[in-house]
C-alpha positions as CSV (number, residue, x, y, z in Angstrom):
1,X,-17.8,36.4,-71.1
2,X,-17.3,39.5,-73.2
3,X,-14.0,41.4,-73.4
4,X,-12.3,44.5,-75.1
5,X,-8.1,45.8,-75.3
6,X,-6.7,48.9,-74.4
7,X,-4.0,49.6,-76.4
8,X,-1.8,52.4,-77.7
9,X,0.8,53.5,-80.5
10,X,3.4,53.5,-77.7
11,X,4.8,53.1,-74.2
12,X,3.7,56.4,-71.6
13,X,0.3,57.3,-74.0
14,X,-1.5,56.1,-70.1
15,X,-3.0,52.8,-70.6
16,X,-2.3,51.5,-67.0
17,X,-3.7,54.2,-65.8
18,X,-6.8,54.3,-67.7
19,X,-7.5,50.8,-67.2
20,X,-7.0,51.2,-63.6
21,X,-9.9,53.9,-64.0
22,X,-12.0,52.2,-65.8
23,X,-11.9,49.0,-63.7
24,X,-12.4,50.9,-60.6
25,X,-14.9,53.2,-62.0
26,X,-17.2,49.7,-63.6
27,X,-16.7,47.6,-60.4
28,X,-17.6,50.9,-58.2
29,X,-20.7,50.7,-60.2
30,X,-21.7,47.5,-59.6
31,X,-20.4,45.7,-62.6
32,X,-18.7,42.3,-62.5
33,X,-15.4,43.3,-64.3
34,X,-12.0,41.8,-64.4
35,X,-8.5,42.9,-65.7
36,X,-5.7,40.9,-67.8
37,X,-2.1,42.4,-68.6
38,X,-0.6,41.4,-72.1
39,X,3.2,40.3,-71.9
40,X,5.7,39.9,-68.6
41,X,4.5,42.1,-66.4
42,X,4.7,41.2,-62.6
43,X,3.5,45.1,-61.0
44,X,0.3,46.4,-62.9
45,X,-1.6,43.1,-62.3
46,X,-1.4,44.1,-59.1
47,X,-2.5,47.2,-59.3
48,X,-5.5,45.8,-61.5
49,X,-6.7,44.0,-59.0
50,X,-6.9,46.6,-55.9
51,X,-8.8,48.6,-59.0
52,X,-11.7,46.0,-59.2
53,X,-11.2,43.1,-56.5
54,X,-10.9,39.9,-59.5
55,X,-7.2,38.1,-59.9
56,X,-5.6,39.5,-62.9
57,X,-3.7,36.9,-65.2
58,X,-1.0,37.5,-67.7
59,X,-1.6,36.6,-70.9
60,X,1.7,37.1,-73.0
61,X,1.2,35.7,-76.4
62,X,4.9,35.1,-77.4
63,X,5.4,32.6,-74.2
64,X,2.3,31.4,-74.2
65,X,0.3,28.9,-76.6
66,X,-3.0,29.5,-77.7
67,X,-5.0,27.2,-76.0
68,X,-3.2,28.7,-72.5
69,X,-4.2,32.1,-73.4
70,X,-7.9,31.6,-74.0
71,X,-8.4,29.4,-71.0
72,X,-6.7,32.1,-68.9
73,X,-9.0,35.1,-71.0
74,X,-12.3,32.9,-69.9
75,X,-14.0,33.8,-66.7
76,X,-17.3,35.7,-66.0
77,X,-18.0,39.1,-66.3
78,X,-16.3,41.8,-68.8
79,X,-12.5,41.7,-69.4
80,X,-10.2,44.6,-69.9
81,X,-7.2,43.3,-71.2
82,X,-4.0,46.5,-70.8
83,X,-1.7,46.0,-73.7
84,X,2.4,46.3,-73.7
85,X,3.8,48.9,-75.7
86,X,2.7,49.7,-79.2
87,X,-0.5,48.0,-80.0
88,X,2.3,46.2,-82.7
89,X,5.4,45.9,-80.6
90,X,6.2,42.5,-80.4
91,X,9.9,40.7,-80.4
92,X,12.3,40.4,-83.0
93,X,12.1,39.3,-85.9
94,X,8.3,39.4,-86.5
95,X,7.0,41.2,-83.8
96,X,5.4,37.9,-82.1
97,X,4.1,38.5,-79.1
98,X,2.6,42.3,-79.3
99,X,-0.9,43.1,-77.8
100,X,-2.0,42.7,-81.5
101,X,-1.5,38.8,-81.6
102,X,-3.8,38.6,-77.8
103,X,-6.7,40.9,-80.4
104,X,-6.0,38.5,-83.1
105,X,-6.4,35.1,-81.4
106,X,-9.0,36.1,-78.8
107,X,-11.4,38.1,-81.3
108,X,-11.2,41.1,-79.6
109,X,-11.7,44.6,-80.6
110,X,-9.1,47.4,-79.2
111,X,-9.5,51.0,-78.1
112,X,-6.6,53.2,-78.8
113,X,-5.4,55.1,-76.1
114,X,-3.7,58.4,-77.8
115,X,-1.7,60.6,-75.7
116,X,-2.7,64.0,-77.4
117,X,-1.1,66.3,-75.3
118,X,1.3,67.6,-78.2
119,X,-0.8,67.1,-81.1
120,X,-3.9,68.5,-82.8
121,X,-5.2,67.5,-86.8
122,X,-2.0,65.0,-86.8
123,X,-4.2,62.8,-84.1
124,X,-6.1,61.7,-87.6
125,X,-3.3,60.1,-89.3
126,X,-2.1,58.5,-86.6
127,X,-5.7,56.9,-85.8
128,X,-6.1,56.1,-89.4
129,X,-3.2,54.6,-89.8
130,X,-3.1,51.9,-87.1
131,X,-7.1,51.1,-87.6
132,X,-6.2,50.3,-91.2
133,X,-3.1,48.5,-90.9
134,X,-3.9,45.1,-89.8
135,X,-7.7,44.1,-91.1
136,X,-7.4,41.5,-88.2
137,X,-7.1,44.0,-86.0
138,X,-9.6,46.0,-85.2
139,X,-9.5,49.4,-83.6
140,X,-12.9,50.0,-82.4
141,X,-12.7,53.2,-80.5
142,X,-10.3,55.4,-79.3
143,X,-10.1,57.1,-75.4
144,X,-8.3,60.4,-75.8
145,X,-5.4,61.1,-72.7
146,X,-3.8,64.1,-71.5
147,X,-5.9,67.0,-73.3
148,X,-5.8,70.3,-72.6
149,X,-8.4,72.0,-72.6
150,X,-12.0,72.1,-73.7
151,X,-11.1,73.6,-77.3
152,X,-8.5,71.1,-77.5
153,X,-10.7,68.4,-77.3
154,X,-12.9,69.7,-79.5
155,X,-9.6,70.2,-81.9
156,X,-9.1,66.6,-81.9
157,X,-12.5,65.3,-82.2
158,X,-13.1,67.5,-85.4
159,X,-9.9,66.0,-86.5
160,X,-11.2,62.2,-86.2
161,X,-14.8,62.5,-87.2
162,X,-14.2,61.7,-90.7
163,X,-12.3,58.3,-89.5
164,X,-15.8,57.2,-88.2
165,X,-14.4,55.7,-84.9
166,X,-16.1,57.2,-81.5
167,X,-14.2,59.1,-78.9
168,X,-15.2,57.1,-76.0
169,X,-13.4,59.9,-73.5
170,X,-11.3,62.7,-73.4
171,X,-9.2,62.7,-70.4
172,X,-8.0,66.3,-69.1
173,X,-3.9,66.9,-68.3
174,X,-3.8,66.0,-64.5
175,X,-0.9,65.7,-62.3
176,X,-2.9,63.6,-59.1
177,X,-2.7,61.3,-61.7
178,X,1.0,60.6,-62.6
179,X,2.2,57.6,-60.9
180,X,6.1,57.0,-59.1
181,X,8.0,54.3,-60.7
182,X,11.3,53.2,-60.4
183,X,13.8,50.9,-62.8
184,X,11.4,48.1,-63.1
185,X,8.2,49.9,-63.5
186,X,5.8,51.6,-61.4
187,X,5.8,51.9,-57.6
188,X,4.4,48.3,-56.4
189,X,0.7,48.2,-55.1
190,X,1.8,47.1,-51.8
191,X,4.0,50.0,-51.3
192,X,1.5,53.1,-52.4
193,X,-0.1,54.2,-48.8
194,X,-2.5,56.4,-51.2
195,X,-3.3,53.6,-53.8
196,X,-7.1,53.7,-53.0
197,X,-7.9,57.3,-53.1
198,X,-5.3,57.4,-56.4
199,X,-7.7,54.9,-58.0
200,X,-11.0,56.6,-56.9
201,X,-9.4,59.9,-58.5
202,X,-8.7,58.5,-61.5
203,X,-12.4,57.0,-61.7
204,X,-14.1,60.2,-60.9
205,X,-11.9,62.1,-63.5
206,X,-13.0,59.2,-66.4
207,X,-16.5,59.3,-65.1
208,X,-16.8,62.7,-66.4
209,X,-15.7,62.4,-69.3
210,X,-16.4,58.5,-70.6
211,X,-19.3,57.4,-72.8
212,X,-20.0,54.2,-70.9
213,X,-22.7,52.6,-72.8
214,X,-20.5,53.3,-76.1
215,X,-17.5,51.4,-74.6
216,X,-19.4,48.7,-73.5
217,X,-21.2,47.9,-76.5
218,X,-17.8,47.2,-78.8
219,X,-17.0,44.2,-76.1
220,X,-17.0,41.0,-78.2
221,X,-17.8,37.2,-76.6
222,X,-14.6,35.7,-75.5
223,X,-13.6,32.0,-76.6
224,X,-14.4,29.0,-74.1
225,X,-12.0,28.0,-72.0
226,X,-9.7,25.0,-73.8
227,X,-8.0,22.3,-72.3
228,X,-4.1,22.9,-72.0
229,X,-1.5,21.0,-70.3
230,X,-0.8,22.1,-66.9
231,X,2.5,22.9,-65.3
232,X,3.3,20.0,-62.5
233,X,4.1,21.4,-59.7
234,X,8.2,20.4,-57.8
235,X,7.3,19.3,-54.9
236,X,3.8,18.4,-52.7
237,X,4.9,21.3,-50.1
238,X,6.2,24.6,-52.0
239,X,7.6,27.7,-49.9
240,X,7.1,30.8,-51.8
241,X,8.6,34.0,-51.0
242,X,6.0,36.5,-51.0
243,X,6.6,41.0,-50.1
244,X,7.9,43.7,-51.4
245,X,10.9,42.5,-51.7
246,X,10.3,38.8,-53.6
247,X,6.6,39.8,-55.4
248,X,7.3,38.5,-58.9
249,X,5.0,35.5,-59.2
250,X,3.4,34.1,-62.4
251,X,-0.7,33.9,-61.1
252,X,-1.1,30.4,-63.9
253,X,2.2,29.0,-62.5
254,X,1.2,29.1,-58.6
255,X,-2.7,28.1,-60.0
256,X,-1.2,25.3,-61.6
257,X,0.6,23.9,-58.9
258,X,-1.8,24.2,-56.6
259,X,-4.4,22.4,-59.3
260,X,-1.8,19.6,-59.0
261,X,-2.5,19.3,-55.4
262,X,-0.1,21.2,-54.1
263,X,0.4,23.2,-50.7
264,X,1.9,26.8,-51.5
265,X,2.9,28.0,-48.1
266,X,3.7,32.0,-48.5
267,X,6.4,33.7,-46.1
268,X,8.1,37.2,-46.1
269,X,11.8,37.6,-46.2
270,X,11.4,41.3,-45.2
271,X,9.3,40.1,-41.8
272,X,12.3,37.9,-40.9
273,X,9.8,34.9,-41.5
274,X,11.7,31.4,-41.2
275,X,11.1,29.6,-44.5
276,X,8.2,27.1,-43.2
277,X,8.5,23.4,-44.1
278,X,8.2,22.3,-47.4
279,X,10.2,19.8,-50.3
280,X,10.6,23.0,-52.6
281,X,11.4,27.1,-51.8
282,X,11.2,29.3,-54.4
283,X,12.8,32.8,-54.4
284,X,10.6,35.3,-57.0
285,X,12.5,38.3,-58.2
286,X,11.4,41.4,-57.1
287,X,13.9,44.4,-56.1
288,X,16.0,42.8,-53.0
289,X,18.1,45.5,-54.4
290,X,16.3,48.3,-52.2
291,X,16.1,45.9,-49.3
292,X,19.7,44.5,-49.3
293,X,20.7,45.8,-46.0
294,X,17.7,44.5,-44.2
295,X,17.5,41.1,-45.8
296,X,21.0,40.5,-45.2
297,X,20.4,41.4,-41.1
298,X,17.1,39.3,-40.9
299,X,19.1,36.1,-39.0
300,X,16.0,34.4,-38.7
301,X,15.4,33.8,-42.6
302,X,18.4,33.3,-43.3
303,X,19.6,30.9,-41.0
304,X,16.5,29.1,-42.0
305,X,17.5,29.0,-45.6
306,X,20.7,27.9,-44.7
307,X,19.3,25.1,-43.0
308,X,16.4,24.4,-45.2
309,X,18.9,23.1,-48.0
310,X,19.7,20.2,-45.9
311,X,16.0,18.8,-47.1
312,X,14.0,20.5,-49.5
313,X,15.3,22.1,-53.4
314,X,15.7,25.8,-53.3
315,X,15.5,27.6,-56.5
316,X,15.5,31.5,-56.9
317,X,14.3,33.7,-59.8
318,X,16.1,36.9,-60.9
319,X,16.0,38.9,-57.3
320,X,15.7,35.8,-55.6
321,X,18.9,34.2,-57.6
322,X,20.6,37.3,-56.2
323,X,20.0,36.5,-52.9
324,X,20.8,32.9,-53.0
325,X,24.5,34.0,-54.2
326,X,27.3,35.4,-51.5
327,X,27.0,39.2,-51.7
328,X,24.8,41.5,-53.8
329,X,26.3,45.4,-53.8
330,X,23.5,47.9,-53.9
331,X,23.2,51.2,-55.7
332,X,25.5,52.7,-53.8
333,X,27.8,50.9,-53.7
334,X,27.3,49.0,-50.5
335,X,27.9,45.5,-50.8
336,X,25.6,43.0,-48.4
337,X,26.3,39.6,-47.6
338,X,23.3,37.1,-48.8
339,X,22.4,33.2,-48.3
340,X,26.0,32.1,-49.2
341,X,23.9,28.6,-51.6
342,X,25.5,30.0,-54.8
343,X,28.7,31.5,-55.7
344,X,27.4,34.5,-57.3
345,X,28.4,38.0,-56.8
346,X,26.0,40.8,-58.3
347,X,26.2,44.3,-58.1
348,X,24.3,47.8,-59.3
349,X,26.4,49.6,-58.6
350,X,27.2,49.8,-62.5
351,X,23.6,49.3,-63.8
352,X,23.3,47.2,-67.5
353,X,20.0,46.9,-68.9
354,X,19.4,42.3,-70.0
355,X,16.0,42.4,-71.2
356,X,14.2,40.0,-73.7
357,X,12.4,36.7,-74.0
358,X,14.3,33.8,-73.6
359,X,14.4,30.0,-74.4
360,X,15.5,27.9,-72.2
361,X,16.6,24.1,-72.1
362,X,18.0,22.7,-68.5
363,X,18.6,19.1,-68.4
364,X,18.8,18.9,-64.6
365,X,17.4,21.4,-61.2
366,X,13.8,21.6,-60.8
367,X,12.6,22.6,-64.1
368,X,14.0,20.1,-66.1
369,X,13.0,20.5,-70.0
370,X,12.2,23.3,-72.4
371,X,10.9,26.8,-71.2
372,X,9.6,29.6,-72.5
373,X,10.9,32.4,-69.9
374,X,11.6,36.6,-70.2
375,X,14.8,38.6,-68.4
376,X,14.8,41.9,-67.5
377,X,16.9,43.4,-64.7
378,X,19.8,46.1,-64.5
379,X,22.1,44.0,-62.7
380,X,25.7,42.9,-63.5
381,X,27.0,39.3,-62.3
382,X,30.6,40.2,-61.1
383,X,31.4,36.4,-60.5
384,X,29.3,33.1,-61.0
385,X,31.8,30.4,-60.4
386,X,29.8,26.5,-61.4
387,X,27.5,24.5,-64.0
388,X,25.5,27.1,-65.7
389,X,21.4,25.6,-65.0
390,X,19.9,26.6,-68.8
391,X,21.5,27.1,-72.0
392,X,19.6,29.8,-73.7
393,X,18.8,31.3,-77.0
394,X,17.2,34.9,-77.4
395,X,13.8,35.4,-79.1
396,X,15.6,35.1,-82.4
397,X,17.0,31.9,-81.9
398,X,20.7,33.3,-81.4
399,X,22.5,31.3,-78.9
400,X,23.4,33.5,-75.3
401,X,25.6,32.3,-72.7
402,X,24.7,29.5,-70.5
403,X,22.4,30.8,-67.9
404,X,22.1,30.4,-63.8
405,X,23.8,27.9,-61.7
406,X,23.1,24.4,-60.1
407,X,24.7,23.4,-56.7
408,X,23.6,20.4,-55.5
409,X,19.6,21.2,-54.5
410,X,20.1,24.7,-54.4
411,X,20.1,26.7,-58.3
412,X,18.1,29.6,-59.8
413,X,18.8,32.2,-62.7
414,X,18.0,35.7,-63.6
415,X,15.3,34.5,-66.2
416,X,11.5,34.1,-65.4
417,X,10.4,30.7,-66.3
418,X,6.9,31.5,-68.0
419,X,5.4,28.3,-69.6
420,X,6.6,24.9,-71.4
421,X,7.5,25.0,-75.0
């Protein structure tokens, strides 16, 4: 039970896909390695786990309480945790919640992943400066991305020996290994045809360049497991909404339930699937967006929603709380009729950025109580007629409008419900 953090002074310096490398390249050799994602992030666990094969948990320090996040780091074999952001980016005010809490709490050392495509002696500064700011934090190595050439790299590491800190690898400029995304993040796994020979190209081009034994020497012994309360699950029977379209699940949250004893009974929208028997559905976001057309055509599942309200709870979750509503207009402008549970209108057709953590108090639905939960989507409600499900406050405790709605068994919001406060 060893671990180690790949961080980086900022968004786009590569860490997903080094971590993908390095999972893919360790597991392809045999060792038992598994891969965690700091903070609210629903797509690169995904992709960590095609890399080595292990379940890859999120392990958000802001939503999360330390006892949660240690029993979720524990598990055998080495841990590569891929950090959010700057290695410091956390919320407002304080900057809770940034990959550097996770190296705090769980003891473990971080490699600084440097973009130094644009940058030559000023790499130093930069290096020195984050492994010196935080003595709780320490920066144990650093993997350099996106050189050059060969006298670049040799630039950079004659900038950096005096710091003391080893270059672990210098990863060349290349374009096989730049990855589609979209307004949510990367490509999904699911959808990316060429995922497995993407991943073995990104472990061949680390294997030439990575000092192995040096990396895996800086991992540090993980804390034990501790005991922390579990989430009960809201109902015996749970439906959950699983493809490309509805693939936002929390790992701990489905782990819980089932824990509990519960059945989780996965089905796919997209398919046309009829929502199979259960006393709870849940709707996951996910991008029902692209899919609007066909979701709205496939009779089957949505008759069978329909009709499922009549004796089970139905809650959806960002995408899924879209689809519940009346009509969703796409991108284009196109608007689709959906389930016709909520009256919500949404459209994206003028795109606004919500995004933050989110604390949330509902005193009825399914989720009764005080969450910890995270928005992020670019849609705009263009009518949500009813009782509002959660009053809300941001991460600095400001009050925000009443969120979601509650009709009869049927209610949802466009938060994520991550953990109990």
């Amino acid at each position: 039970m060893r671990g180690l953090i790949l961080a980086a002074p900022s968004s786009g310096a590569g860490k997903t896909t080094l971590t993908l490398a390095l999972l893919r390249l360790l597991s392809r050799e045999g060792l038992h390695v598994r891969g965690a994602k700091s903070g609210p992030d629903y797509i690169d666990p995904r992709f960590h786990e095609a890399a080595c094969g292990a379940p890859c948990p999120n392990l958000d320090a802001w939503a999360m309480t330390p006892a949660r996040l240690s029993s979720l780091a524990a598990g055998d074999g080495l841990l590569i945790i891929e950090g959010a952001m700057g290695l410091f980016d956390g919320a407002p005010p304080d900057g809770r919640g940034a990959v550097a809490d996770l190296a705090r709490h769980l003891g473990l050392p971080v490699v600084l992943v440097v973009d130094a495509g644009r940058m030559a002696g000023s790499i130093a500064p930069l290096v020195a400066g984050f492994a010196g700011f935080d003595p709780m934090v320490r920066v144990s190595g650093i993997i350099l991305n996106n050189t050059g050439s060969d006298r670049h790299e040799a630039m950079l590491r004659r900038a950096l020996a005096p710091l003391g800190l080893p270059v672990l690898a210098a990863l060349r400029r290349t374009p096989a290994l730049a990855q589609p995304s979209r307004h949510l993040g990367l490509v999904q796994a699911a959808e990316r045809p060429d995922l497995e020979q993407f991943l073995d190209t990104a472990a061949d081009a680390l294997a030439a360049t990575l000092d192995r034994d040096a990396l895996l020497s800086l991992a540090a012994p993980l804390p034990g497991p501790t005991p922390t309360p579990r989430l009960t699950p809201p109902a015996q029977v749970i439906a959950v909404a699983q493809d490309c379209a509805f693939g936002f699940t929390y790992p701990h949250m489905l782990a819980d339930w089932r824990a509990a004893g519960a059945e989780i009974k996965p089905f796919s929208p997209l398919a046309d699937d009829p929502v199979p028997e259960a006393g709870f559905i849940f709707l996951p976001g996910g991008y029902p967006e692209l899919h609007a057309g066909r979701l709205s055509s496939n009779h089957i599942f949505m008759h069978s929603l329909r009709n499922a309200v009549k004796h089970a709870d139905i809650y959806g979750e960002c995408g899924g709380y879209m689809t519940l509503g009346n009509g969703l207009i796409d991108a284009s402008g196109t608007p689709h009729a959906m389930a016709g549970l909520l009256p919500l209108e949404t459209s994206f057709a003028t795109r606004r950025l919500h995004l933050g953590y989110r604390t949330l108090t509902a005193a009825q639905g399914p989720f009764p109580g005080t969450w910890a939960a995270h928005e992020f989507h670019y849609a705009t409600t263009l009518r949500a007629d009813g009782p509002a499900l959660f009053t809300a406050t941001d991460a600095e405790g400001t009050a925000l409008a009443p969120m979601g709605l509650t009709l009869g068994r049927v209610s949802g919001s466009f938060a994520h419900l991550i953990d109990r406060t």
